[in-house]
N, CA, C, O and CB atoms as a CASP TS submission, in Angstrom:
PFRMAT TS
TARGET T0000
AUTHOR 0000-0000-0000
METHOD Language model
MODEL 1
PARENT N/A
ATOM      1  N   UNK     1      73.047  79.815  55.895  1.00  0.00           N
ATOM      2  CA  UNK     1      74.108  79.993  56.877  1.00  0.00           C
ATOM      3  C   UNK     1      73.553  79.839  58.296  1.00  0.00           C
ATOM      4  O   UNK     1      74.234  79.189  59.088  1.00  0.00           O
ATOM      5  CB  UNK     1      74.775  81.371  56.705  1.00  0.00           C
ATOM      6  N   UNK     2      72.364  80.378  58.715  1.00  0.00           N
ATOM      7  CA  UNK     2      71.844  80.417  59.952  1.00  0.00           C
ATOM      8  C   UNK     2      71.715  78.330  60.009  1.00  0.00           C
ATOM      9  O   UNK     2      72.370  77.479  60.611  1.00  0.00           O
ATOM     10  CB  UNK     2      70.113  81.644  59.989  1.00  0.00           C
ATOM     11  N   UNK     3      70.907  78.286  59.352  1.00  0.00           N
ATOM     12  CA  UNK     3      70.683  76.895  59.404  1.00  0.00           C
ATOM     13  C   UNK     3      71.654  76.306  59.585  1.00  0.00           C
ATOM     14  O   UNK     3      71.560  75.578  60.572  1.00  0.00           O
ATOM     15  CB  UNK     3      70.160  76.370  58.472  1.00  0.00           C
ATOM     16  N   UNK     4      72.890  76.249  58.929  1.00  0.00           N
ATOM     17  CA  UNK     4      74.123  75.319  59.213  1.00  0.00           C
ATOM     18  C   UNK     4      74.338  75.909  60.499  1.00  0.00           C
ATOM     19  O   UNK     4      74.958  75.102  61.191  1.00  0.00           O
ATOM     20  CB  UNK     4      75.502  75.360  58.140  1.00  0.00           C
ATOM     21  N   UNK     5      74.140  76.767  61.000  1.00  0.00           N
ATOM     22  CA  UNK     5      75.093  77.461  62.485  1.00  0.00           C
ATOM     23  C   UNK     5      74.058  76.366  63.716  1.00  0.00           C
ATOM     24  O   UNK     5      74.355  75.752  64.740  1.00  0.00           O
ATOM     25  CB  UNK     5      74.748  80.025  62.852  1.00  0.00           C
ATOM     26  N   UNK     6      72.897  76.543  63.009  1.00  0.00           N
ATOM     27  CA  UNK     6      71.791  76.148  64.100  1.00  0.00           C
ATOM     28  C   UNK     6      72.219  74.512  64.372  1.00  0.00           C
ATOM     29  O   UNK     6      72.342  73.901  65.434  1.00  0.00           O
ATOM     30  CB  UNK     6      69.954  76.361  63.419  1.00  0.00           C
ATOM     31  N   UNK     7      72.384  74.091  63.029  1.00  0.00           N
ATOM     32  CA  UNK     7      73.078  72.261  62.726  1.00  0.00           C
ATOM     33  C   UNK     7      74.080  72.030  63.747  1.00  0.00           C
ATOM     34  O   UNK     7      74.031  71.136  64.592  1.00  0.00           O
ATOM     35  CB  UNK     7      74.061  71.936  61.028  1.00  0.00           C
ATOM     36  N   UNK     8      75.362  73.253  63.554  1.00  0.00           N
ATOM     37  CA  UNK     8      76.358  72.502  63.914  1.00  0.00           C
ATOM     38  C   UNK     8      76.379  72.224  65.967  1.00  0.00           C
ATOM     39  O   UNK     8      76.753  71.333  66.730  1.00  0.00           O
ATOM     40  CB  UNK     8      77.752  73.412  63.160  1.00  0.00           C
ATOM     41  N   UNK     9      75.729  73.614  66.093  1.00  0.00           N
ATOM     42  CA  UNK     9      75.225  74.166  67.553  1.00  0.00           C
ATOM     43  C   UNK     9      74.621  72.743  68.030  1.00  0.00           C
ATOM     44  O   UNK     9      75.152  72.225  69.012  1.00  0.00           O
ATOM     45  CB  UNK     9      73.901  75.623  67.513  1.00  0.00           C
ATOM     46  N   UNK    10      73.707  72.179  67.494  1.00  0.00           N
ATOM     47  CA  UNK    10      73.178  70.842  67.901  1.00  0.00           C
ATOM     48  C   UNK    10      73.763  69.972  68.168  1.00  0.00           C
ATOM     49  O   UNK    10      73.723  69.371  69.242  1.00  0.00           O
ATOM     50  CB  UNK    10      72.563  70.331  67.265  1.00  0.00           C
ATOM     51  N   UNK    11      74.848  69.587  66.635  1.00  0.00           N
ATOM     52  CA  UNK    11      75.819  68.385  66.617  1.00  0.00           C
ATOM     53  C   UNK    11      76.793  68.680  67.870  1.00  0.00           C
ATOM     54  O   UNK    11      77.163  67.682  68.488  1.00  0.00           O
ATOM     55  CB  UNK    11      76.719  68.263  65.081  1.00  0.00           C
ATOM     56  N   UNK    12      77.334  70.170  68.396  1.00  0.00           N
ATOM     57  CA  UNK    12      77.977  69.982  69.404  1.00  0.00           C
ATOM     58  C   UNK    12      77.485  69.867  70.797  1.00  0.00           C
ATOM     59  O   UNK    12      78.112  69.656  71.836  1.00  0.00           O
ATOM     60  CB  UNK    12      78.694  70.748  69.320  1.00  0.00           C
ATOM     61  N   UNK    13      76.271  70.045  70.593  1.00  0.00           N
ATOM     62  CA  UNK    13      75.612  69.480  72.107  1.00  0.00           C
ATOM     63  C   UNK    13      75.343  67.997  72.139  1.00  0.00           C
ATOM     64  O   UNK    13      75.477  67.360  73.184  1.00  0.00           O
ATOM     65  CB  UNK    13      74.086  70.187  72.469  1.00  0.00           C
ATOM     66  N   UNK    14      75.018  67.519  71.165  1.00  0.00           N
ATOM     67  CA  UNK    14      74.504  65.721  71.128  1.00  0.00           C
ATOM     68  C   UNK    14      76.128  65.343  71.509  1.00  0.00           C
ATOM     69  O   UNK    14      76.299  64.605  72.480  1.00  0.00           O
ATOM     70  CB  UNK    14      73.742  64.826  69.086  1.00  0.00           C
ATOM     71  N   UNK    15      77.247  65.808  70.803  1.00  0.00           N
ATOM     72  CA  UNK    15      78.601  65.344  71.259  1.00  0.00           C
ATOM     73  C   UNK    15      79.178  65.656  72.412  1.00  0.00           C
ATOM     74  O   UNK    15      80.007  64.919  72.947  1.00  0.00           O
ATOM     75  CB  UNK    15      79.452  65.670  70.493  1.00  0.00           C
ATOM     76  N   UNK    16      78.730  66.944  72.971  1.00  0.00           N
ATOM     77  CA  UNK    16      78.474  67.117  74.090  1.00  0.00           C
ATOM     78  C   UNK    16      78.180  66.441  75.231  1.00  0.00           C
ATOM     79  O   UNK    16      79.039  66.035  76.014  1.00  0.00           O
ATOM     80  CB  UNK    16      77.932  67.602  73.979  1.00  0.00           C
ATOM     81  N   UNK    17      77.157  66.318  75.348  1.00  0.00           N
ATOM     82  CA  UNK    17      76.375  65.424  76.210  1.00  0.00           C
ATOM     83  C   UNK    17      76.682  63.903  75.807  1.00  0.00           C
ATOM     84  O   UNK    17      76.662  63.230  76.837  1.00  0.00           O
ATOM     85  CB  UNK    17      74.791  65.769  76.064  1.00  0.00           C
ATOM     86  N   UNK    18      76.896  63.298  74.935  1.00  0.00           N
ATOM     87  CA  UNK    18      77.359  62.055  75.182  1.00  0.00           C
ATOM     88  C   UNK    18      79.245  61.764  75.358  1.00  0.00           C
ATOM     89  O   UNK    18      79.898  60.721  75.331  1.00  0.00           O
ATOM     90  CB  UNK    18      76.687  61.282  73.940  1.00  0.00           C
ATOM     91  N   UNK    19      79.472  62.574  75.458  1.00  0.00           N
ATOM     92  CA  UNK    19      81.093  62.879  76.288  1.00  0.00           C
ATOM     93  C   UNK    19      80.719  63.069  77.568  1.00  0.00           C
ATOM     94  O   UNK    19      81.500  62.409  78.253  1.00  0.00           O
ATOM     95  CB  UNK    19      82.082  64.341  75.821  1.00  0.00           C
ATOM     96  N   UNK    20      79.985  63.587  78.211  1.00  0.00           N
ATOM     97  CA  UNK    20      79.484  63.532  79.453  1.00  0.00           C
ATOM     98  C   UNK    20      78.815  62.709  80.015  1.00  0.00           C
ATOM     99  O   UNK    20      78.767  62.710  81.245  1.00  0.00           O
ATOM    100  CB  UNK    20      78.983  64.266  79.635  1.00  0.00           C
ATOM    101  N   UNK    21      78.208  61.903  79.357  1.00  0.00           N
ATOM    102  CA  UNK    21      77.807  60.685  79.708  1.00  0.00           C
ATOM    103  C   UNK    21      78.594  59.026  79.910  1.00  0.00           C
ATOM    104  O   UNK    21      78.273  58.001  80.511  1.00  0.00           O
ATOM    105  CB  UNK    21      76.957  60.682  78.852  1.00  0.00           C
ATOM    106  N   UNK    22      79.946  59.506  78.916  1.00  0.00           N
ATOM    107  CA  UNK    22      80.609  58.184  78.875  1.00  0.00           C
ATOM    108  C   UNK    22      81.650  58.475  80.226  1.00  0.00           C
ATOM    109  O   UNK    22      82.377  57.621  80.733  1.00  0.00           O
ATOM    110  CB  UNK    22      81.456  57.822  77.207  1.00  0.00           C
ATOM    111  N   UNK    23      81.486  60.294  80.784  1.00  0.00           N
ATOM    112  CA  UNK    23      82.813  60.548  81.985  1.00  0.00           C
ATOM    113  C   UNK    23      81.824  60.040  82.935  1.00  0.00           C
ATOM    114  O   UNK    23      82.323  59.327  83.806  1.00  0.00           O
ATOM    115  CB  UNK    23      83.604  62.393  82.399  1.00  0.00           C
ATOM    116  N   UNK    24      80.129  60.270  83.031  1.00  0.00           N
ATOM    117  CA  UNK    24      79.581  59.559  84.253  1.00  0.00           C
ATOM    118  C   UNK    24      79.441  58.231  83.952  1.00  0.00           C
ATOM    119  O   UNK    24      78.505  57.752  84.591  1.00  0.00           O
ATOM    120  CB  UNK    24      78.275  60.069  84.745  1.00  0.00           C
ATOM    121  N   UNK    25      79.869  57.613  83.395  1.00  0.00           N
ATOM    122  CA  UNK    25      79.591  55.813  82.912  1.00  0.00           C
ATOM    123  C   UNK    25      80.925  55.115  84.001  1.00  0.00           C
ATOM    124  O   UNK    25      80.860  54.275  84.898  1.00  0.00           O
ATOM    125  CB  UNK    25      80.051  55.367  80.535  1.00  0.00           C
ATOM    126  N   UNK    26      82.257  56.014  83.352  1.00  0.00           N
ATOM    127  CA  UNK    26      83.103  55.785  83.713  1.00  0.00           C
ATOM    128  C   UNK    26      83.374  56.068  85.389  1.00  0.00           C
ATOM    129  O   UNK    26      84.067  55.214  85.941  1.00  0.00           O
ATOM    130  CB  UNK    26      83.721  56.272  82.836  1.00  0.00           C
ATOM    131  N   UNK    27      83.041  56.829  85.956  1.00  0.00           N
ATOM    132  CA  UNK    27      82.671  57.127  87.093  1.00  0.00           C
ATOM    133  C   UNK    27      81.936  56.609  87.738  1.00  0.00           C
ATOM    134  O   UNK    27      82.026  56.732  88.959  1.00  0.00           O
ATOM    135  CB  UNK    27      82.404  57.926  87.151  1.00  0.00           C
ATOM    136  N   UNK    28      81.111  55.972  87.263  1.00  0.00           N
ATOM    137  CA  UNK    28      80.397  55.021  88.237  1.00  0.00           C
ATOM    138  C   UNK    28      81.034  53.728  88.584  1.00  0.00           C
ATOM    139  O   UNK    28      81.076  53.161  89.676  1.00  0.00           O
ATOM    140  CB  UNK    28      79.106  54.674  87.711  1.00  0.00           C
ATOM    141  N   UNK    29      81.491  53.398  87.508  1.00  0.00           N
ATOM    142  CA  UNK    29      82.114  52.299  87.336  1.00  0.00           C
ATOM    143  C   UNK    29      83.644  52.924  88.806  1.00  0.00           C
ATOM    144  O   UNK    29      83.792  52.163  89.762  1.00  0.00           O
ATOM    145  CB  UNK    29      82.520  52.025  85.237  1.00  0.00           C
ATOM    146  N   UNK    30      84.177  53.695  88.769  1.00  0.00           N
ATOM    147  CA  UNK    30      85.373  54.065  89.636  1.00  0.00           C
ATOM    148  C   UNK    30      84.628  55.066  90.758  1.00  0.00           C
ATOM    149  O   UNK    30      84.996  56.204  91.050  1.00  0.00           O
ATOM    150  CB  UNK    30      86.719  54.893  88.662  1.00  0.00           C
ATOM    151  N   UNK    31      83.575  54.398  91.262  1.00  0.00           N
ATOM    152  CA  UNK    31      82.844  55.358  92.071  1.00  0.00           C
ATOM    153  C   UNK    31      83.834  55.715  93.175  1.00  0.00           C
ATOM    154  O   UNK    31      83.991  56.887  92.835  1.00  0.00           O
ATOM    155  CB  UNK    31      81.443  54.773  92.639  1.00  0.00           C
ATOM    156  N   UNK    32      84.552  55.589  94.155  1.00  0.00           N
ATOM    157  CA  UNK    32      85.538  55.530  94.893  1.00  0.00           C
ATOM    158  C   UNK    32      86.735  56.762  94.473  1.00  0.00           C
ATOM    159  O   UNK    32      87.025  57.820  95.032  1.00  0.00           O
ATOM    160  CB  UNK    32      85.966  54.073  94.790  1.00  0.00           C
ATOM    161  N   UNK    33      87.257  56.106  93.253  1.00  0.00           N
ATOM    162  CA  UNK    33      88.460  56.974  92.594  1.00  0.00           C
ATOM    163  C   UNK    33      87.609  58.896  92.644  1.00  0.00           C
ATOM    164  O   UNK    33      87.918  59.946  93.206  1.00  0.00           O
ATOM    165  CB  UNK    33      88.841  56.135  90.415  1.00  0.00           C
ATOM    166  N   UNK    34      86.260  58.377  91.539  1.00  0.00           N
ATOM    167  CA  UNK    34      85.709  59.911  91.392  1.00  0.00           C
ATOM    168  C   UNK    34      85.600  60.860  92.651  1.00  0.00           C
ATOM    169  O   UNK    34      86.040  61.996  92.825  1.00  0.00           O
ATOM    170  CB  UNK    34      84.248  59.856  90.836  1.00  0.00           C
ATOM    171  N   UNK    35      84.637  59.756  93.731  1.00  0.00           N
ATOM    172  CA  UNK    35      84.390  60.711  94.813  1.00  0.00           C
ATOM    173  C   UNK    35      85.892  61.228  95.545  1.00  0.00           C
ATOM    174  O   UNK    35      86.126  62.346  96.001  1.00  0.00           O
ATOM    175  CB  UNK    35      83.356  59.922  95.942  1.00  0.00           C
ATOM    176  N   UNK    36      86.707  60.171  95.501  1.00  0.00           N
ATOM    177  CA  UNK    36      87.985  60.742  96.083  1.00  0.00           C
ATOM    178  C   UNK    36      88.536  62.148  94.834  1.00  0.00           C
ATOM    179  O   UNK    36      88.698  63.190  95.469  1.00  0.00           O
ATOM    180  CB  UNK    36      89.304  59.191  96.225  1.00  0.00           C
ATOM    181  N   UNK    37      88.680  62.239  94.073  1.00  0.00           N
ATOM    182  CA  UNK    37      89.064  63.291  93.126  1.00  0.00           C
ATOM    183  C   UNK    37      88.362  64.482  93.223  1.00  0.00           C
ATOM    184  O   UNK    37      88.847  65.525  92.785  1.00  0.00           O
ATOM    185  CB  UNK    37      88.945  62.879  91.838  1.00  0.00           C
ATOM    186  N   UNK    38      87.171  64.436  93.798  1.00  0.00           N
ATOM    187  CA  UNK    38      85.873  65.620  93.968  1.00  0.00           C
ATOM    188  C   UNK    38      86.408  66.409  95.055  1.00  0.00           C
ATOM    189  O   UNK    38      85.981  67.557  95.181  1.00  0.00           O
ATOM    190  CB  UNK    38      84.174  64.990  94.443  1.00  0.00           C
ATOM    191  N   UNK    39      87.659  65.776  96.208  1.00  0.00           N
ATOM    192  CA  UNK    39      87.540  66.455  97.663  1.00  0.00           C
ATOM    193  C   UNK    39      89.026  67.002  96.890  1.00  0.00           C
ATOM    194  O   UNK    39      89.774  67.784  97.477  1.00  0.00           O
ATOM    195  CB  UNK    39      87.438  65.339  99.532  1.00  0.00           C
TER
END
């Protein structure tokens, strides 16, 4: 049980972080739009 908890804890950070990576992909790409949305 620990082990699967430790698994899934991982799988949601690797999914994690590459959801966060495709919002800064996308953001770069709309560098303008983002920085305007930040103020």
């Amino acid at each position: 049980m620990y082990q699967y908890t430790e698994c899934l804890i991982s799988y949601q950070l690797v999914t994690f972080i590459h959801f966060q990576s495709r919002i800064f992909a996308a953001a770069k790409k709309n560098k303008h739009c983002f920085y305007e949305g930040q103020h």
